[in-house]
C-alpha positions in Angstrom: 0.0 0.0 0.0 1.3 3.4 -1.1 0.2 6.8 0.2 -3.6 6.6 0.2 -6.1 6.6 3.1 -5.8 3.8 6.2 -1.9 3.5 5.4 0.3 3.2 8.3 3.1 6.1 8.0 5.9 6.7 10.3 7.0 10.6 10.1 10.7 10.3 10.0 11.1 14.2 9.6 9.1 17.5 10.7 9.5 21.3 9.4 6.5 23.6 11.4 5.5 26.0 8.8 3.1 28.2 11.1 -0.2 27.6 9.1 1.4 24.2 7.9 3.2 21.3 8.7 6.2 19.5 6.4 6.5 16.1 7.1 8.5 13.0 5.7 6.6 10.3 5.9 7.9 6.5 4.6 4.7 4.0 4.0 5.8 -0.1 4.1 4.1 -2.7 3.0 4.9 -6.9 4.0 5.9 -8.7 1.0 3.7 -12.1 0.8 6.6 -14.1 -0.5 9.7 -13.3 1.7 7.6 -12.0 5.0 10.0 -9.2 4.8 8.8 -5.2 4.5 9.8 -3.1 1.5 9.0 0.6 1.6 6.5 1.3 -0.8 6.4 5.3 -0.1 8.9 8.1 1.4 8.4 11.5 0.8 7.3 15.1 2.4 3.9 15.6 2.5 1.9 18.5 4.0 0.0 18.3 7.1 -2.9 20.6 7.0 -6.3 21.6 9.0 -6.9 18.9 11.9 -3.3 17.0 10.9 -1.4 20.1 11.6 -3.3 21.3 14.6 -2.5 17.8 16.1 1.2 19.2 15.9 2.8 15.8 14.5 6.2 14.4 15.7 9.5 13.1 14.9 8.5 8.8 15.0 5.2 9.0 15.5 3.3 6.2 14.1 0.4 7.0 12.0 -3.2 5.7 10.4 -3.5 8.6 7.2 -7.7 8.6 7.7 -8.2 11.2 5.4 -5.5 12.8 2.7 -5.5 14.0 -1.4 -2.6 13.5 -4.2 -2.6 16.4 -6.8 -0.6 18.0 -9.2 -2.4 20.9 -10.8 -4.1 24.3 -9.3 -5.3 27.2 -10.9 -3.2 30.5 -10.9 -4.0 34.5 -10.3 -5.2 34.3 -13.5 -7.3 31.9 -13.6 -5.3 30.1 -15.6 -5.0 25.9 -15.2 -1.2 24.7 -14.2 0.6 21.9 -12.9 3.5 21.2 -10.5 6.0 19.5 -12.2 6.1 16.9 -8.8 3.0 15.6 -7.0 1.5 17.4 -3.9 0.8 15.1 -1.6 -1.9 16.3 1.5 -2.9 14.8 4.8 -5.8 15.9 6.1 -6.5 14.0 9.2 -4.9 10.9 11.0 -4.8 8.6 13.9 -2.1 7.8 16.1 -1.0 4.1 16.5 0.7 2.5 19.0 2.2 3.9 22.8 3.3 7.0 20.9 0.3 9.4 21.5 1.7 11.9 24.0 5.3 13.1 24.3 7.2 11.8 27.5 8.0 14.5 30.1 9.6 14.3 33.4 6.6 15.4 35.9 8.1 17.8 38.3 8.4 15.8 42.2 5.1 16.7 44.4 4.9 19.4 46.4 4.0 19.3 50.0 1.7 21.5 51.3 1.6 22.6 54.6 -1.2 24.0 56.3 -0.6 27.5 58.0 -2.1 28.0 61.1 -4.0 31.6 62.2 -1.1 33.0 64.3 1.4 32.7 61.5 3.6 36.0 60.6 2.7 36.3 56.6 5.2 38.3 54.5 1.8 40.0 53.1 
């Protein structure tokens, strides 16, 4: 399975835009005779709308549920033209596997200490 919807991408590389996100993504698919996995897709693709706002991440594992492939637009003018490489769009997607949140070191609890009426307060 190439780039198309319910393919299982891994995003080897991300470039934040702003309004965008650059990401390359590589596609594999398990080859029936040797049981081995051949990449069948690498290449930058934009994230856009709900895929960007989900701010995607350096080896994230990924279901594409909704994306686009096209190569022409129309210019100022009105005019029909066409990218001399594909542009390929995802739209929306699912994360897969135990990489849905980044890991953080959680700051060590606090202990609170209840003060009692007679206490001097700095304020």
């Amino acid at each position: 399975m190439g780039f198309c919807t319910n393919a299982y991408a891994t995003i080897k590389e991300v470039d934040n835009k702003g309004s965008t996100t650059n990401c390359k993504l590589t596609i594999s698919k398990k080859d029936k005779v040797t049981g081995k996995y051949a990449c069948t897709f690498a290449g930058w693709t934009v994230f856009v709308g709900n895929a960007h706002l989900c701010k995607p991440m350096t080896g994230q594992k990924i279901k594409i549920t909704n994306c686009d492939v096209s190569n022409g637009y129309v210019d100022k003018n009105g005019d029909q033209k066409w990218n001399t490489t594909p542009r390929y769009t995802v739209f929306a997607y699912e994360l897969q596997g135990d990489n849905s949140a980044p890991t953080f070191n959680a700051p060590p609890p606090m202990n609170f200490t209840d003060i009692s009426d007679d206490a001097d307060l700095p304020f």
